[in-house]
C-alpha positions in Angstrom: -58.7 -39.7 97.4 -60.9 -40.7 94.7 -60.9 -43.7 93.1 -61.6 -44.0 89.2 -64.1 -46.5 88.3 -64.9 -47.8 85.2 -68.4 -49.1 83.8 -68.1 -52.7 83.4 -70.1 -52.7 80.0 -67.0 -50.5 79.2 -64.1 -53.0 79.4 -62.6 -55.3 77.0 -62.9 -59.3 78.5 -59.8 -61.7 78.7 -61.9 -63.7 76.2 -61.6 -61.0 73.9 -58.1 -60.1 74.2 -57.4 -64.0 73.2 -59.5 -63.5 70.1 -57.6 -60.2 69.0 -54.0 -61.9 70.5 -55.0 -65.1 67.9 -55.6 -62.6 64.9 -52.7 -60.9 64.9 -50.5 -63.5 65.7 -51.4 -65.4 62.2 -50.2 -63.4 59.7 -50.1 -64.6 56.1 -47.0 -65.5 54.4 -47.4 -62.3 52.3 -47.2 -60.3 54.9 -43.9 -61.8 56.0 -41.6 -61.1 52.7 -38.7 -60.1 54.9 -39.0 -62.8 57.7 -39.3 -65.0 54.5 -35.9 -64.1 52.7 -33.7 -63.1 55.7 -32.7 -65.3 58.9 -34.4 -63.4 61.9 -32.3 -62.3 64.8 -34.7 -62.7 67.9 -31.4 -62.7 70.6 -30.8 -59.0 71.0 -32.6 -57.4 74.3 -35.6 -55.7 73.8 -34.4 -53.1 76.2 -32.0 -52.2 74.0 -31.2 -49.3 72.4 -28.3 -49.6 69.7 -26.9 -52.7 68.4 -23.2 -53.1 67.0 -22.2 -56.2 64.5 -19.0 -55.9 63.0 -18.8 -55.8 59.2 -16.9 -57.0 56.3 -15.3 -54.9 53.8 -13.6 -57.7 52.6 -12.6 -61.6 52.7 -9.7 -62.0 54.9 -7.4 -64.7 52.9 -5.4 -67.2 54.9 -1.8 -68.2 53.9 1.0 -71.3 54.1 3.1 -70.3 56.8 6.8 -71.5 56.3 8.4 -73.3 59.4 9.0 -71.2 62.2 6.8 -68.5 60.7 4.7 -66.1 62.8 3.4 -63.6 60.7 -0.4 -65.5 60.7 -2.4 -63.2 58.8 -5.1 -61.2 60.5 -8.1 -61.6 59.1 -10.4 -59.3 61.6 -8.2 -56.0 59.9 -10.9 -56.2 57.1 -13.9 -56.3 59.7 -15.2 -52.7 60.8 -17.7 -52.5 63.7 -21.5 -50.7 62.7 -23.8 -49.2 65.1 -27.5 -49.4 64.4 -30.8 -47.7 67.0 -33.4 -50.2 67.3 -36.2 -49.2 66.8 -40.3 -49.7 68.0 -43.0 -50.1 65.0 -46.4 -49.1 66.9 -49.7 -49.6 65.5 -53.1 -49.9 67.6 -57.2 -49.9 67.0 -60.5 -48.5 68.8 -63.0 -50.4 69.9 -66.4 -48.6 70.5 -67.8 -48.8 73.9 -70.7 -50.2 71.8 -69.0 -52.7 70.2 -68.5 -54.0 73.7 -72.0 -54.1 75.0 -73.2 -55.6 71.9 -71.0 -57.9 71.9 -71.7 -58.7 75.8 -75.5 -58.9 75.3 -75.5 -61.4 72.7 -72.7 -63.5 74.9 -70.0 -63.7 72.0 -66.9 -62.0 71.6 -66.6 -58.6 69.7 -65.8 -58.5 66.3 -61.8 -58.7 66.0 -61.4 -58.2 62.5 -59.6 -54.7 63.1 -56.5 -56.4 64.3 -56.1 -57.1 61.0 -55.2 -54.0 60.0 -53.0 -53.5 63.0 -50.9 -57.0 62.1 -50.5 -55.4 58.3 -49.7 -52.2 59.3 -46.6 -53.7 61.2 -45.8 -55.7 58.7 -45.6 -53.8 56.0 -43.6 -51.0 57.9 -41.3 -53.7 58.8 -41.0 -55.0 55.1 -40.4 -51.7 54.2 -38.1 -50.7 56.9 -36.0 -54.1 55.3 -36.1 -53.5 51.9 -35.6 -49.7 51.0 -35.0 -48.1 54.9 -36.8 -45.1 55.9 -35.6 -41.6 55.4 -37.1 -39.7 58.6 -35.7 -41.7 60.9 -31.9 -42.5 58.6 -32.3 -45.8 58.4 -30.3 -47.8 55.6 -32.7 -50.5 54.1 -31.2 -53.2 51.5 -31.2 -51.3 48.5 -29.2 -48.1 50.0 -27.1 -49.9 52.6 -23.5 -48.6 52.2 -20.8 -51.2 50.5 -23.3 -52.8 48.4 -22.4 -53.5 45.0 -24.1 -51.9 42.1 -24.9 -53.0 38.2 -25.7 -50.2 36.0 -27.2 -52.5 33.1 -26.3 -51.6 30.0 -28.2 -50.5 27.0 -30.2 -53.2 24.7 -28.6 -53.9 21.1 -30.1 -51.2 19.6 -28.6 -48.7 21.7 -31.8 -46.9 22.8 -32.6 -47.8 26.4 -31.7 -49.7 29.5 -35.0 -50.7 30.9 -36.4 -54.0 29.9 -39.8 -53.2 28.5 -37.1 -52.4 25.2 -35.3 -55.3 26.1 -35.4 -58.6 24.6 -35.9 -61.9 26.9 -32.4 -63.3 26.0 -30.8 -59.4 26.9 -32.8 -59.6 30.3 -31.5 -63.0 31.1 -27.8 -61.7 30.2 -28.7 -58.7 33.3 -29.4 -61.3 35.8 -26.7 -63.3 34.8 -23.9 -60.8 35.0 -25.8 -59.1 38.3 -25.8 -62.8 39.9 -22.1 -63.6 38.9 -20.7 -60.3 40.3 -21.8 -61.7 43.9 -20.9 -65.7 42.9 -17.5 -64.5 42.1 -16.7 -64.0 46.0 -15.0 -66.9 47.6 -17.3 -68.6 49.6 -20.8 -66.9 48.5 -23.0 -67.6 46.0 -26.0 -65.6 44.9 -29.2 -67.7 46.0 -32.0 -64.7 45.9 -33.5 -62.3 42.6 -35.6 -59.8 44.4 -37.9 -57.9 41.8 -40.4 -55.1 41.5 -44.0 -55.9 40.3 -43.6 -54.0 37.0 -39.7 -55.9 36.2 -41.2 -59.4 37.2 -44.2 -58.6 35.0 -41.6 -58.3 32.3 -40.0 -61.9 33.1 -43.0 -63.5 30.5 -41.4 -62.6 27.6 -40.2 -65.1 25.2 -36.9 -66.0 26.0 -36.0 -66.0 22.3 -37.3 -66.4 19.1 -36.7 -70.5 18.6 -38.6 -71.3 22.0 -42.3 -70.5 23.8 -40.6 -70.4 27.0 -40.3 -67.7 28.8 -37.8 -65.9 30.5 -39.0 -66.8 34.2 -39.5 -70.7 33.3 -35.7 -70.5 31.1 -34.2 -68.6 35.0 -36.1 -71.7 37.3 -34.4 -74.4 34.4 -31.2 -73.4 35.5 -31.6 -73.5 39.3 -29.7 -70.3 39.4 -32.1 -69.0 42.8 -33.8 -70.8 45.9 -36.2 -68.3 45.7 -37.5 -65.6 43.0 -39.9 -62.8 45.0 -41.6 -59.9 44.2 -41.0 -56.7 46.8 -43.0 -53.5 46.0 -40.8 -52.1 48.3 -38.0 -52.2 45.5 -39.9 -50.1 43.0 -38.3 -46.9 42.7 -34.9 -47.9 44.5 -32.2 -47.6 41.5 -29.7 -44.6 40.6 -31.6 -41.5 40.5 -35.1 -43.4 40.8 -34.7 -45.9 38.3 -36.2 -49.8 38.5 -33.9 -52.1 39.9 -33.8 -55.5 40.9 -31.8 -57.1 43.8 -29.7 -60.1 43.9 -27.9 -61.5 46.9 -26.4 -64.7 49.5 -29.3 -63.9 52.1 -27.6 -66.7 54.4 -26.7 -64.7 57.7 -23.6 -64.4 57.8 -24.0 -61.9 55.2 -27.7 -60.3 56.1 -30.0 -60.7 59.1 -32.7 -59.3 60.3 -33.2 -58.1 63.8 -36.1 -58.6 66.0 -35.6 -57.8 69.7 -39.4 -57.8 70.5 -41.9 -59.4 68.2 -45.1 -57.8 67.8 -46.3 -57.7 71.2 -50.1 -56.4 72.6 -50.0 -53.6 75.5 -52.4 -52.3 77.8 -55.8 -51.2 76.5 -56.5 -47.6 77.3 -60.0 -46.9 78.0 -61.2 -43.1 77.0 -64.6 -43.1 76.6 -66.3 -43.7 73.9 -63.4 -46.1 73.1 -61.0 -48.7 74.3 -57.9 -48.1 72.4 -55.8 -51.5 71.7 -51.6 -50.8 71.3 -49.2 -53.0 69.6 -45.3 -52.8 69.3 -42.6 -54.6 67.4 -38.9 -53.5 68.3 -36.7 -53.9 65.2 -32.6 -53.3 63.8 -33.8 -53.6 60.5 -31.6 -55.5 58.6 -28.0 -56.5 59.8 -25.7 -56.5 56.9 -22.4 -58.0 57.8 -21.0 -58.7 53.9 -22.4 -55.9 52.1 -20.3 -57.1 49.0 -22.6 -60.2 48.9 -25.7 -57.8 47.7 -25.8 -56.6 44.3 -28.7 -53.6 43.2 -28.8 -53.5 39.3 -30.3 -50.0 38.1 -31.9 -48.9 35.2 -34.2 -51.8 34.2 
């Protein structure tokens, strides 16, 4: 039987797997815009293949009973259960069998700045696996889960477009408004996040109107109307027939989630000369959406 052997100038050290373990474990808050937004589920096995939730259709309403009454009203008939795979997000990077001896003669550790690209990679796969889904693999993302609601906004006072580069500041601010109200008016909810694309928050400096220098993003943060206001590239694209949108929503978990069985986790190096190949994994849902009514996409902007 032989017995494989590997040169020793070959291998990566445990002192450099720490190094590349500590880079990608510190992502920047950039990186995270879903971790950031949504409550992270880390309590479903990583063995797993499927997880169910059950969803809402609709709030169950509770009633007076008279005395003597038994008819208590049921509020699970409005719940349906859902069915989502789990699924891994793999990245990994070479490291030249050069790298490694170079890195041993001087007596440092080799350079770890690829794991960068490894940590990114996974991160925005998972951001966009959040936001818009993915296609291949018929995964619903926010802005094409089914049950959401949906704002067509209308066209500006002079009747010519929808989007808001023809729009005023004051008719922008009346799209939010009516976008964020359609999910406040649910008992029990209340609309605490604006999700935009690059271009549409670009468009948020406008003048809010003509008798003040404020603009429409500083007139929105007066009113308190969002804990947070973020910009998602992920978005861009995701309306009606592959118009702008922007996203509203109660991101508090009873209505969305997002599931991580396995956070992003190092494996085994391979070693195939001239390289030693570094794997990473991260096991995901995607997002949970249990109250699909508390999301509202507005197209058209």
């Amino acid at each position: 039987m032989t017995i494989q052997s590997y040169r020793g100038d070959a291998l990566i050290r445990p002192q450099d797997l720490n190094a590349i373990d500590k880079r990608v474990y510190e992502p920047h808050a950039s990186e995270l815009k879903a971790r950031s937004i949504f409550t992270v589920k880390t309590d479903i096995p990583a063995g797993a293949k499927t997880y169910s939730y059950d969803v809402l259709t609709r709030s169950g309403a509770a009633k007076i009973l008279a005395p003597g009454a038994t008819d208590v009203p049921l509020v699970d008939a409005d719940l349906s259960e859902e069915t989502i795979k789990i699924y891994s997000i793999a990245a990994a990077f070479n490291i030249g069998v050069q790298e490694v001896r170079e890195a041993q003669m001087a007596g440092r550790p080799i350079d770890v700045t690829k794991a960068d690209t490894v940590r990114k990679a996974i991160a925005e796969k998972e951001n966009q696996v959040a936001f818009s889904g993915d296609k291949t693999h018929g995964i619903k993302g926010l802005t094409d889960s089914v049950g959401i609601q949906v704002y067509a906004t209308p066209q500006n006072e002079a009747g010519t477009s929808t989007k808001w580069k023809d729009k005023t500041g004051k008719e922008i601010v009346a799209d939010i408004r009516k976008a964020k109200n359609m999910v406040n008016k649910l008992n029990g909810h209340e609309a605490d996040t604006l999700l935009l694309t690059p271009d549409s928050n670009e468009e948020l400096e406008k003048t809010f109107n003509e008798y003040t220098q404020q603009s429409v993003i500083e007139y929105i943060k007066s009113q308190n109307w969002f804990k947070r206001i973020e910009t998602i590239n992920d978005l861009a694209k995701k309306g009606l027939a592959g118009t702008e949108c922007f996203v509203i929503l109660d991101s508090s978990p009873d209505v969305v989630e997002l599931g991580i069985p396995l956070d992003i986790t190092r494996h085994p190096q391979e070693y195939a000369f001239p390289n030693t190949k570094v794997p990473f994994e991260e096991r995901t849902t995607g997002l949970i959406i249990r109250y699909p009514m508390a999301i509202c996409r507005a197209d058209g902007i």
